[in-house]
C-alpha positions in Angstrom: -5.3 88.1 -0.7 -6.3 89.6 -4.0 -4.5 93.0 -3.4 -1.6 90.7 -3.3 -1.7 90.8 -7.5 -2.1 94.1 -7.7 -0.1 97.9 -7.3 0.7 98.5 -4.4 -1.5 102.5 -5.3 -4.7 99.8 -5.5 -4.8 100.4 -1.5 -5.2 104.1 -2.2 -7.8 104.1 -5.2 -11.5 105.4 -5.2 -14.1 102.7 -5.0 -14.9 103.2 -8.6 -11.5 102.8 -9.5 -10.7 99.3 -8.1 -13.2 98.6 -9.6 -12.6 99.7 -12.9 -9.0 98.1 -11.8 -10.1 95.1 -11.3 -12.5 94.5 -14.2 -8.8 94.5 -16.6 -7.3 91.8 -14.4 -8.0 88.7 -16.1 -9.1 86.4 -13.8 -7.9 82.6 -13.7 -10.7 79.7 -12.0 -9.9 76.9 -10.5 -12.3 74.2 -10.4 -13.4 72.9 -6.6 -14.8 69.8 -6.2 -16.0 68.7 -2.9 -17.7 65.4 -1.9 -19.3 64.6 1.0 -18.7 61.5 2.7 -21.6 58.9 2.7 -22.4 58.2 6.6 -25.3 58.7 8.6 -25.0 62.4 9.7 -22.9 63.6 7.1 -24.8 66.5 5.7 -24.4 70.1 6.3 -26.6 72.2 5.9 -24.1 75.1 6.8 -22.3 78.4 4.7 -19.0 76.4 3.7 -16.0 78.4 2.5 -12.4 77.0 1.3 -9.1 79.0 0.4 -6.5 77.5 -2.1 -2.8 78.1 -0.6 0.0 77.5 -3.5 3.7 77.5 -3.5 3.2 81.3 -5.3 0.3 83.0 -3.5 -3.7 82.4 -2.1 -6.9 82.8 -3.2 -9.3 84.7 -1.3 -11.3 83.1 1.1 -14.5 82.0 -0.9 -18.3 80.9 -0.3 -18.5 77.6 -1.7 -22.6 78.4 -3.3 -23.6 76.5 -6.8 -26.8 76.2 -7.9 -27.8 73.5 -5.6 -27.7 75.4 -3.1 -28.3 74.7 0.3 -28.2 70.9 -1.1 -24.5 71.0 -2.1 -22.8 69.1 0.9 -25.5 66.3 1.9 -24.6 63.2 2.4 -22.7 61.3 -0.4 -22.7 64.5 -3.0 -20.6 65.8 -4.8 -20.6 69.6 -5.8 -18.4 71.7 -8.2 -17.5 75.2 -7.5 -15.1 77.7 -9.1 -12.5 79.7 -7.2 -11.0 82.9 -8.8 -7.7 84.2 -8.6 -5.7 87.3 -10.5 -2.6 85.1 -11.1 -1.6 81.9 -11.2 -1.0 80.2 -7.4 1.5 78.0 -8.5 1.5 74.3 -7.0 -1.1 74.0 -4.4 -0.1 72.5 -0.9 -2.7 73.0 1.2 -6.4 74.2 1.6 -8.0 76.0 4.5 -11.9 74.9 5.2 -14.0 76.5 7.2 -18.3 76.2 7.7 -20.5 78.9 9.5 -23.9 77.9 10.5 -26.5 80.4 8.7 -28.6 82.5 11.3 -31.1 81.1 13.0 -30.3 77.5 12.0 -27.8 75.4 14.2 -24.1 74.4 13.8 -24.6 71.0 12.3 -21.4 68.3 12.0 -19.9 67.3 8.6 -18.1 64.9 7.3 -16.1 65.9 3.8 -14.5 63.0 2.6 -12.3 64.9 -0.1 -11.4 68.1 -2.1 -10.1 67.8 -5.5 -9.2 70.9 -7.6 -8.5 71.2 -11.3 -6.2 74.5 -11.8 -6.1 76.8 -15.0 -2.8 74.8 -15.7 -4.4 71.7 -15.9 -3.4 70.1 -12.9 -5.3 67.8 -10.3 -4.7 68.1 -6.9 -6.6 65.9 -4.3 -6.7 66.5 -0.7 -7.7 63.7 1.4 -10.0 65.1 4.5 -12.1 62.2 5.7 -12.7 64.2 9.2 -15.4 65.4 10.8 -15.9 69.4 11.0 -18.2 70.3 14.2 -17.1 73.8 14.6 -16.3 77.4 12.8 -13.1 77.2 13.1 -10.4 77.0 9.9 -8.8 73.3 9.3 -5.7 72.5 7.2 -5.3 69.8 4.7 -2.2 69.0 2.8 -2.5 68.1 -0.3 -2.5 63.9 -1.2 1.4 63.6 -2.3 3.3 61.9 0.1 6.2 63.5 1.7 8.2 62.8 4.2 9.2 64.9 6.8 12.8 65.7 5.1 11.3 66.2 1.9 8.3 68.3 2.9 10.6 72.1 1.8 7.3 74.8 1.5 7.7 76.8 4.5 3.6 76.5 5.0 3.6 72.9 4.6 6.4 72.1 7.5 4.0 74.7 9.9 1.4 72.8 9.0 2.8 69.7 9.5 4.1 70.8 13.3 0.8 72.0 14.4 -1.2 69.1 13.4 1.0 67.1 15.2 1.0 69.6 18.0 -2.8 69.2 18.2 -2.4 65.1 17.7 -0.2 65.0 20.7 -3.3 67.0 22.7 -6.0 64.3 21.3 -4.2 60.9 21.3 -2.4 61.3 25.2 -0.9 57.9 26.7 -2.7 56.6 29.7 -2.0 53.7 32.3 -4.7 50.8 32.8 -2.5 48.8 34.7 1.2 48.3 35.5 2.6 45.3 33.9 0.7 45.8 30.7 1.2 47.4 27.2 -0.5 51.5 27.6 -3.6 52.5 26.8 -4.9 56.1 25.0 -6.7 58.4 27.5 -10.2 58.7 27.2 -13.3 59.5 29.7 -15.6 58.3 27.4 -16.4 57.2 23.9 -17.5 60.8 23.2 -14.0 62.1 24.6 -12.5 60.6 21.5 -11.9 62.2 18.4 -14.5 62.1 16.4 -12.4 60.8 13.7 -11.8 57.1 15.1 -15.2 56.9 17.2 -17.6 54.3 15.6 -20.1 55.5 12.7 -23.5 56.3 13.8 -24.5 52.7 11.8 -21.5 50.6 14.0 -22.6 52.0 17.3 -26.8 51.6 16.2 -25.8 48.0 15.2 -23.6 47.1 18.2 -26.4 48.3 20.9 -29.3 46.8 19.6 -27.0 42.7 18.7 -26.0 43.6 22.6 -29.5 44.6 23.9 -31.2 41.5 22.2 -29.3 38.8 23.3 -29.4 40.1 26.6 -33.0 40.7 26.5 -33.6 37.1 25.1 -32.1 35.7 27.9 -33.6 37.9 30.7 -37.2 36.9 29.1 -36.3 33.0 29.5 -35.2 33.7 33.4 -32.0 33.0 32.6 -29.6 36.0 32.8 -29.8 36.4 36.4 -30.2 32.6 37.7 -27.5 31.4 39.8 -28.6 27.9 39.6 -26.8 24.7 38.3 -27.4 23.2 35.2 -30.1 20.6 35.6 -29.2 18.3 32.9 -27.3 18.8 29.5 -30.1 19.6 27.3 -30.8 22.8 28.8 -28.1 24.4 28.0 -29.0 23.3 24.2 -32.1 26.0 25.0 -30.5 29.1 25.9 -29.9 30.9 22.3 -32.7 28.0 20.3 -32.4 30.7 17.2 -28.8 31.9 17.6 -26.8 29.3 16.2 -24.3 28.6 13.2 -23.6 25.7 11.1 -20.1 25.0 13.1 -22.0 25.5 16.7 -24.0 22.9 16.0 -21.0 20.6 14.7 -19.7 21.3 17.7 -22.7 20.5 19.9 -22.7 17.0 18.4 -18.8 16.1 18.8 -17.3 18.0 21.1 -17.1 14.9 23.4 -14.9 12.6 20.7 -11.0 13.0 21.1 -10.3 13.9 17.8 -12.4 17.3 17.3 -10.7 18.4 20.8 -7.3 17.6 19.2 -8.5 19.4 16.1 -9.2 22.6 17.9 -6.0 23.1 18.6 -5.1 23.5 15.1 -8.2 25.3 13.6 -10.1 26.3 17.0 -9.9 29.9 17.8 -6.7 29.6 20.2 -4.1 28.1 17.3 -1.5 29.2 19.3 -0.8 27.0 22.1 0.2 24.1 20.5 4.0 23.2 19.5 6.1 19.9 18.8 7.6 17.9 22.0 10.8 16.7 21.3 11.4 16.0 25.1 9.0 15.7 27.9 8.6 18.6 30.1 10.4 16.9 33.7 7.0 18.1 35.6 5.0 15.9 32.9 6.1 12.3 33.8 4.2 10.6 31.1 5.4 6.7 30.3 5.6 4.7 27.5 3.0 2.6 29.0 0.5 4.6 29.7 0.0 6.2 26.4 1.0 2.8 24.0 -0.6 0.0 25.0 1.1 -3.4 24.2 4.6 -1.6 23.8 4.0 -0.9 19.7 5.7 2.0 19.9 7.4 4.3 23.0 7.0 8.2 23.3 10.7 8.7 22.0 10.1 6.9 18.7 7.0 9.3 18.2 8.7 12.4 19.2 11.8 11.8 16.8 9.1 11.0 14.1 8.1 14.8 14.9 4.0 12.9 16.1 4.4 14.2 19.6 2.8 17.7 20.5 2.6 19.6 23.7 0.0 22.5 24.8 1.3 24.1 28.2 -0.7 26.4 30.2 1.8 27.4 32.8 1.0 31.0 32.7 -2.3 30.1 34.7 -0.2 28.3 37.6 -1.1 29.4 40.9 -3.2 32.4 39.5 -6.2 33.0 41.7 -9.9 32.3 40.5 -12.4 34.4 40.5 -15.5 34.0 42.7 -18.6 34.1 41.5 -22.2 33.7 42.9 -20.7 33.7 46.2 -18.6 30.3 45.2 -14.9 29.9 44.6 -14.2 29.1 40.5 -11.2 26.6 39.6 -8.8 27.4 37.3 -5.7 25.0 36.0 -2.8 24.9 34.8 -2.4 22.3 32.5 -0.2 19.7 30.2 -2.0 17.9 27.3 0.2 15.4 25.1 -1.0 15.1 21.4 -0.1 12.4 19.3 -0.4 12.7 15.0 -1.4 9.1 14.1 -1.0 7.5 10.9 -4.4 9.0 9.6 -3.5 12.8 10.4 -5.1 13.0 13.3 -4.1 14.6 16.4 -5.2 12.6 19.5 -5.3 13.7 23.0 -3.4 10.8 24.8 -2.5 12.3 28.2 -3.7 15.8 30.4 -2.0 16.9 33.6 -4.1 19.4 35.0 -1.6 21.2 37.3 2.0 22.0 36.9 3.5 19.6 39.6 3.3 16.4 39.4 1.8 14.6 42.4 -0.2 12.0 43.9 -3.4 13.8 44.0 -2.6 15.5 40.5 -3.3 12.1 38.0 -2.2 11.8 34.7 -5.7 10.9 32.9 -5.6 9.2 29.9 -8.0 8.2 27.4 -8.2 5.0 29.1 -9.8 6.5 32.1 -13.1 6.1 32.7 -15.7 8.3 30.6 -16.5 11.1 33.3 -13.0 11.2 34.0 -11.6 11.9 30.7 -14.2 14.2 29.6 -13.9 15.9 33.2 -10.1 16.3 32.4 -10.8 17.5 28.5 -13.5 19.8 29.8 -10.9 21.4 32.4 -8.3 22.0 29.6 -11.0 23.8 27.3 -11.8 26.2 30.4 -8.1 26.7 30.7 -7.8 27.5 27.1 -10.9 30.0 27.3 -8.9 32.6 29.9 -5.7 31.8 28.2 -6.9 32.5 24.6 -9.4 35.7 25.7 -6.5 37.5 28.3 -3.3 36.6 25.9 -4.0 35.6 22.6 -7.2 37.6 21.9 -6.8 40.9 23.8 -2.9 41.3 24.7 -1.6 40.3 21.3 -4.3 41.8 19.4 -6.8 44.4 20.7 -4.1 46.3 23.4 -0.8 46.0 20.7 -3.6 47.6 18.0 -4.6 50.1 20.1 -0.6 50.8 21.1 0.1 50.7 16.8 -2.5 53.0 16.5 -1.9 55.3 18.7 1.3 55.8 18.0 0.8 56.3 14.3 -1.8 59.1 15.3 0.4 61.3 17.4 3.8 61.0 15.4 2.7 61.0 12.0 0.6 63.5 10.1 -1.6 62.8 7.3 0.5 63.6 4.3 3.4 60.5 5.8 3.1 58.1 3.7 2.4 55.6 6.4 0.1 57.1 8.1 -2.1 56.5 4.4 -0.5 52.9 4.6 -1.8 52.7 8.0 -4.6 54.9 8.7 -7.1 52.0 7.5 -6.0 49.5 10.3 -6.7 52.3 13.2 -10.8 51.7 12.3 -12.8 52.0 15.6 -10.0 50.0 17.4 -9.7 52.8 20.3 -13.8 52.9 20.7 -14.0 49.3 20.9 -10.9 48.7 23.3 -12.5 51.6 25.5 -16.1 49.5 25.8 -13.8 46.2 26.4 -12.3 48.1 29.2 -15.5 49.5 31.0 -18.0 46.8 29.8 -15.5 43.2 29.9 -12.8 43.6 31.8 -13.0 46.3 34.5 -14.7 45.2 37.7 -18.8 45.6 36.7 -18.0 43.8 33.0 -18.8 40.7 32.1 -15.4 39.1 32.1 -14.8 40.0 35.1 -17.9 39.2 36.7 -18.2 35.5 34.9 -15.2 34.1 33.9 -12.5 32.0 36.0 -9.4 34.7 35.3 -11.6 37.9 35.6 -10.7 38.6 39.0 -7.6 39.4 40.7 -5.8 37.4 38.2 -6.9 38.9 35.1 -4.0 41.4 35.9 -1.3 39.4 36.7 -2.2 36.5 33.7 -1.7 39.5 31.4 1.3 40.5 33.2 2.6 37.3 32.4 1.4 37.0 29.0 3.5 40.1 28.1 6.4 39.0 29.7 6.6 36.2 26.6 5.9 38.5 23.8 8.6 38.5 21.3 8.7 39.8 18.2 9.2 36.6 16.2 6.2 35.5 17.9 3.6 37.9 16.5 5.5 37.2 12.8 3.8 34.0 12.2 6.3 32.8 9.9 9.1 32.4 12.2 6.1 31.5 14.9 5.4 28.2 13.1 9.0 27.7 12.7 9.4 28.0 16.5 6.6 26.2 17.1 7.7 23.0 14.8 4.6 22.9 13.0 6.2 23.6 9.3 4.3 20.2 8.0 1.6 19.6 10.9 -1.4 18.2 8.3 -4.5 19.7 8.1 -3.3 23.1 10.0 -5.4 25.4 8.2 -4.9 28.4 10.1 -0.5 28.2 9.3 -2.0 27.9 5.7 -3.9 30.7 5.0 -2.1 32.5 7.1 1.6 32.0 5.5 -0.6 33.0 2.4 -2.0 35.8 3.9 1.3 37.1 5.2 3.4 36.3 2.3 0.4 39.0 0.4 0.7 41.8 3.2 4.3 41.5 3.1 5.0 41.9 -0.6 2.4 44.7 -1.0 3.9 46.9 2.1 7.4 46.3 0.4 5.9 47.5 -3.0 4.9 50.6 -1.5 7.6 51.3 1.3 10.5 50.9 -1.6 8.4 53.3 -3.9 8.9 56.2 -0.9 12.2 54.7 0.7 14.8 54.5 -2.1 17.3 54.0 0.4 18.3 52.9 4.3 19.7 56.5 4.7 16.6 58.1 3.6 14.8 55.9 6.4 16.8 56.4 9.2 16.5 60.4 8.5 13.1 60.1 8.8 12.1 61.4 12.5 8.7 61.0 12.4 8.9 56.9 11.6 11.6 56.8 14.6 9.3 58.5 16.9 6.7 56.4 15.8 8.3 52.7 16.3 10.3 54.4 19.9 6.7 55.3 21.1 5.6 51.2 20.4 8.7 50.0 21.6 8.3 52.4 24.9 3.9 51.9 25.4 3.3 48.8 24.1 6.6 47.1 25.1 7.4 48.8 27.8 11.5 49.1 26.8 11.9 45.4 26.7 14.8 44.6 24.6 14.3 40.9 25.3 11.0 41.4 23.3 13.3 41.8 20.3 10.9 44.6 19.2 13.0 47.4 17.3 13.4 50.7 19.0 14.5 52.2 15.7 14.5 51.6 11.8 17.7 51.3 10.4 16.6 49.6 7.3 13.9 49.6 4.6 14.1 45.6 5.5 13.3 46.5 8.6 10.4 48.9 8.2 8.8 46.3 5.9 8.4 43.3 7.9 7.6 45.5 11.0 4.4 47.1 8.9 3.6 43.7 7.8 3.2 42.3 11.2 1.3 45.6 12.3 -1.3 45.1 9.6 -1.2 41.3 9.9 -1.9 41.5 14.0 -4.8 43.6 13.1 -6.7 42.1 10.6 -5.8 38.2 9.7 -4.7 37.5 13.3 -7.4 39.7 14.9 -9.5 37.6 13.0 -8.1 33.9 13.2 -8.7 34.4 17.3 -12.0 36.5 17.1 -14.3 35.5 14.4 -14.9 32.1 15.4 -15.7 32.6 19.6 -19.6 31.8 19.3 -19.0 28.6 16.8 -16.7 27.3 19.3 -18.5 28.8 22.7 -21.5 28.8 21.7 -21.8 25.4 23.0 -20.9 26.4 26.7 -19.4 22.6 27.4 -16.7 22.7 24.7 -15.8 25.9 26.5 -16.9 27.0 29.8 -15.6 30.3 30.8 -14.7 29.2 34.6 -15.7 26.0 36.4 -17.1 25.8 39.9 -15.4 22.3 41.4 -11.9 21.4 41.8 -10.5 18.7 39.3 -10.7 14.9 40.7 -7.8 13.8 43.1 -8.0 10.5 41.7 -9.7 8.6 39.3 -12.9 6.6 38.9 -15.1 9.5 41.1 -16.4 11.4 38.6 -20.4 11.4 36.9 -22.3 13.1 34.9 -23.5 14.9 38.0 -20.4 15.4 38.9 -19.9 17.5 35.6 -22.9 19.2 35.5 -22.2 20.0 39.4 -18.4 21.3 37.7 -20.1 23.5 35.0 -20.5 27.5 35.8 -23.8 28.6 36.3 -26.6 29.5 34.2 -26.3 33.1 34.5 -22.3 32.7 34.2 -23.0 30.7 31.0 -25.6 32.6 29.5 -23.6 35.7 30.0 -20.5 34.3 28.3 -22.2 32.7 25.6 -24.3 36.5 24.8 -20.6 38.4 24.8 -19.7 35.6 22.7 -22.2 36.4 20.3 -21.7 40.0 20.1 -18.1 39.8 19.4 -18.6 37.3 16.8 -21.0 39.4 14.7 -20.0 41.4 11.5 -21.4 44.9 11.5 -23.2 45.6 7.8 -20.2 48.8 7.7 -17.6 47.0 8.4 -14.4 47.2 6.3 -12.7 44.0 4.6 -8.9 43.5 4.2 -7.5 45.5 1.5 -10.2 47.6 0.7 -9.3 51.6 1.0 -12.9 53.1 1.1 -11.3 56.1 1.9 -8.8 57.8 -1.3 -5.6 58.4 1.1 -3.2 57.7 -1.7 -3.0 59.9 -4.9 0.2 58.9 -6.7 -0.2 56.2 -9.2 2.0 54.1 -8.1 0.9 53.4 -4.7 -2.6 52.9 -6.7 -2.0 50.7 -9.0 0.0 48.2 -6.1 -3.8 48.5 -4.1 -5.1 47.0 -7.3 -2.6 44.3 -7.4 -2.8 43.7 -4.0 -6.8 43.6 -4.1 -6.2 40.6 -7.0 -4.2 38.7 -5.2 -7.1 38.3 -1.8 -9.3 37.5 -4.0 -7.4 34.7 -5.8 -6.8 33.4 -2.1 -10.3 33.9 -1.1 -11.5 31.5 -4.3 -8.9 29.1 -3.2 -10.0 28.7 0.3 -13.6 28.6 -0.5 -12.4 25.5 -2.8 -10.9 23.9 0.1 -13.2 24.5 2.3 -15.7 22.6 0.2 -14.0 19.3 0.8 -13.7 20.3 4.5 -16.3 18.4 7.4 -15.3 22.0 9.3 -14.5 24.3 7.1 -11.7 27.0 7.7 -13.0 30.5 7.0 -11.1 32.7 9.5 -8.7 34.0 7.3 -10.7 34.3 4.1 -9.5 37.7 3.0 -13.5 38.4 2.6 -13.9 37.6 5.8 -11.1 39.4 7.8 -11.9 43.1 8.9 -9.3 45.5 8.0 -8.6 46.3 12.0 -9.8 45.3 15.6 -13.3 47.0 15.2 -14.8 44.2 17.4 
């Protein structure tokens, strides 16, 4: 307060004497800047008023008014103001804003994106805000320095610090979906959220109408709701006639030949199933004979070469199909044996579509007859579907990004530097999990309506899928290690993906070692402990076997555990997401569930037969239109390493986005290079092209 400055017999002094009093203090400004952010909606239209709290003293609260006037805070300005004081504040650590509406007008939102202010000393302080303000009420906001909780000494900034988490802990509460399964945030609806990770007004316009017009499209051609078979394969050629892309239509015109199938594998949207076979699984009693012909070569030749690969399905054994249209859906379990020939290809040579091997469970081979080969292919695709949406897809990315960002909202306040490090990668991943988990997977949603695995077994698969989750498997370095695939040709996806890794890890060291001098200084941080126990304790559910850490004891440490947080959440997110509707958008190559049981034994298959085996229209229209929608970009959407919003002000920390920025694009111009000699091209991972978070 200004009284503050002044002698203590200014309390008892005339009117006309304070003000006399006051017109000898020499006043000291401080320059205000506030811009507003540019979304839809930002404007207010409301009396705004800010007070500057230093380490020496406060201004007085003051209306922010200029001479644009009521114009000052619409969307995307920015407005100077000048704040008074007596004396000099000192350092500033924190500013208190505040908006009343003006009488008969209403309380409007607004969204401030930042605060910078210029004192008399010539100083620049920023403070980050990025929130929306709804209400009358006073908010807080440090200012942009990083600090650490054991660092952060002005008795004002710890309170502050302890009741925004206070508050975080009331808006980000942990919440069960199901047992078995990493945890969810608690939320009624999207508009239960804060309104500080809900989607922009322009991501949830965009979102409706992609998912209102596909769905309309097909309702108009009769096709949503009918429960009929497919006639004859050129139908299904009809149902999106203007939706398509350059690699759907690749696919509609080879997914039959061995060698895209095998390619798939690598450079499909599942990348993750495949490893090298250095021995035969005992319940995959493949010969010598039936996969060389004329003995000129054997299966343990190959496999010591390192040309044998193995894709094994078992978490779908004996996991019940859904029903749908009344009729019971098939779902295997199967064993596909690649082989690399001499050319670099890598060619399908034997499927076993259920776990144990038996009379009435063939081996088929390319050899087989047409129908039954394709049958068998067309079975292993529809396995690959419910394994790749339940585990790779929405396990490893969407729930472990929700869990990461969660987490980093309730245990660490804005001015932790990695919450700024982090912040980015929480984009609208909580809104869209929550519409996943109302309008895919719970028991109305597509998913779980439509696909083979949505019923009772969608639990239990993911169950399952969690119980595998290690650590060194979401770090795809030591995942390609594990998986033998160090020098697989023509694996794209390891490619840019070592590349990408290699650039997220070195810029998360750069700025981790410019906070955390030490190991000491990170193991006395309590905030980053709380953080990784909470992720260790939701998303892992305590599992030491998961290898997760359930503390930092190293800056090492706290590096490659940020990397592979950022890395799940973007490039990964990405490499398994971006690509659903060039590969599914051709329901054969991958139909969500299948409506006959596999052949018992060979030579009794047709064409009929497949078409007979093939889901429904509705079931395939419906997959191929939440295909669609999850494939598309939204025109706001955020690209890896872009920081639209200011959260760090140091210059170091600024200079290393820069750096970092430089390097995706010199990996971007080298895969568009590639990708120029490429028959498919391989643009999952294109830094331009991978969203800074799950936001779809």
């Amino acid at each position: 307060m200004l009284y503050l400055f002044l002698p203590y017999q200014y309390l008892h002094y005339s009117l006309h004497d304070r003000v006399l009093l006051l017109s000898r203090v020499k006043m000291l400004d401080y320059e205000v800047t506030v811009t507003t952010g540019y979304l839809a909606g930002a404007t207010t239209f409301n009396n705004v008023f800010i007070k500057l709290v230093g380490s020496d003293g406060e201004s007085e609260r003051t209306w922010l008014f200029g001479f644009k006037g009521p114009l000052a805070f619409i969307t995307g300005s920015e407005s100077s103001f000048t704040v008074s004081c007596p004396a000099s504040i000192g350092k500033l650590v924190l500013i208190e804003i505040n908006k009343k509406r003006i009488p008969l007008f209403p309380e409007d939102d607004w969204f401030p994106a930042k605060v910078e202010v210029k004192s008399p000393e010539g100083n620049t302080y920023s403070f980050p805000i990025y929130r929306w303000i709804s209400d009358s009420e006073v908010h807080r906001f440090r200012e942009g320095t990083a600090l650490r909780v054991f660092e952060d000494d002005h008795h004002l900034g710890r309170y502050n610090r302890e009741q925004e988490l206070i508050q975080r802990e009331k808006d980000y509460r942990w919440d069960v979906y199901a047992e078995g399964i990493p945890h969810i945030m608690k939320a009624d609806d999207p508009l239960s959220l804060p309104s500080e990770v809900r989607f922009s007004f322009t991501k949830a316009t965009e979102f409706r109408f992609t998912a209102l017009t596909a769905l309309a499209e097909l309702k108009l051609k009769g096709l949503a709701d009918s429960k009929e078979i497919w006639s004859d394969i050129d139908s299904i050629d009809q149902v999106f006639s203007y939706k398509r892309t350059d690699i759907s239509e690749y696919v509609e015109d080879h997914w039959k030949e061995d060698a895209f199938f095998g390619y798939q594998f690598l450079n499909g949207v599942n990348p993750m199933m495949i490893r090298r076979c250095s021995a035969l699984p005992d319940n995959f009693p493949v010969t010598d004979e039936m996969v060389f012909l004329h003995g000129q070569s054997s299966l343990a030749d190959e496999m010591e070469k390192g040309n044998i690969f193995l894709c094994d399905y078992k978490h779908l054994d004996g996991l019940k199909a859904n029903t749908i249209n009344g009729k019971k859906q098939y779902l295997m379990a199967p064993l596909v044996l690649l082989h690399k020939t001499p050319d670099d290809k890598l060619m399908p040579v034997a499927i076993q579509l259920k776990q144990t091997p038996a009379d009435d469970n063939p081996i088929f081979l390319p050899t087989d007859s047409e129908y039954d080969w394709l049958l068998a292919k067309i079975f292993v695709r529809s396995a690959d579907f419910n394994e790749h949406q339940l585990n790779v897809h929405l396990l490893r990315t969407h729930l472990l990004a929700e869990v990461f960002a969660v987490s980093l909202l309730r245990n660490l306040p804005m001015v932790h530097p990695l919450y700024k490090l982090l912040v980015p990668h929480t984009r609208y991943t909580l809104q869209i999990n929550y519409l996943a988990r109302v309008r895919l997977i719970s028991e109305t949603g597509a998913f779980a309506k439509f696909a083979a695995s949505g019923g009772e077994g969608m639990i239990t698969l993911l169950q399952r899928s969690l119980s595998s989750v290690t650590y060194s498997s979401l770090c795809i370095p030591e995942n390609i290690v594990e998986r033998g695939l160090e020098d697989v040709p023509n694996f794209y996806y390891r490619d840019d993906g070592l590349r990408l890794w290699d650039i997220i890890y070195r810029f998360v060291q750069d700025v981790l070692r410019f906070y955390y001098k030490s190991d000491v200084e990170v193991q006395k941080d309590s905030e980053l402990q709380k953080w990784i126990s909470d992720i260790f304790e939701h998303g892992f559910l305590s599992q030491a076997s998961t290898g997760i850490p359930q503390s930092f004891t190293t800056v090492a440490e706290l590096v490659k555990f940020v990397t592979m947080v950022i890395f799940t959440g973007s490039a990964q997110h990405s490499a398994v997401n971006t690509g659903q509707y060039d590969y599914g958008g051709w329901m054969p190559n991958t139909p969500i569930s299948l409506q006959l049981p596999p052949p018992t034994t060979k030579g009794t298959t047709s064409e009929a037969t497949m078409l007979e085996t093939f889901p429904d229209v509705n079931a395939t229209v419906r997959g191929m239109s939440t295909m669609w929608l999850l494939s598309r970009e939204s025109s706001d959407s955020v690209a890896l390493g872009q920081f639209p919003e200011d959260h760090f002000s140091e210059e170091v920390p600024c200079k290393l986005i820069k750096a970092f920025q430089g390097e995706l694009q010199v990996l971007s111009a080298v895969i568009n290079a590639r990708n120029k000699s490429l028959e498919v091209p391989y643009t999952y991972m294109d830094p331009a092209n991978v969203e800074n978070s799950v936001d779809i």
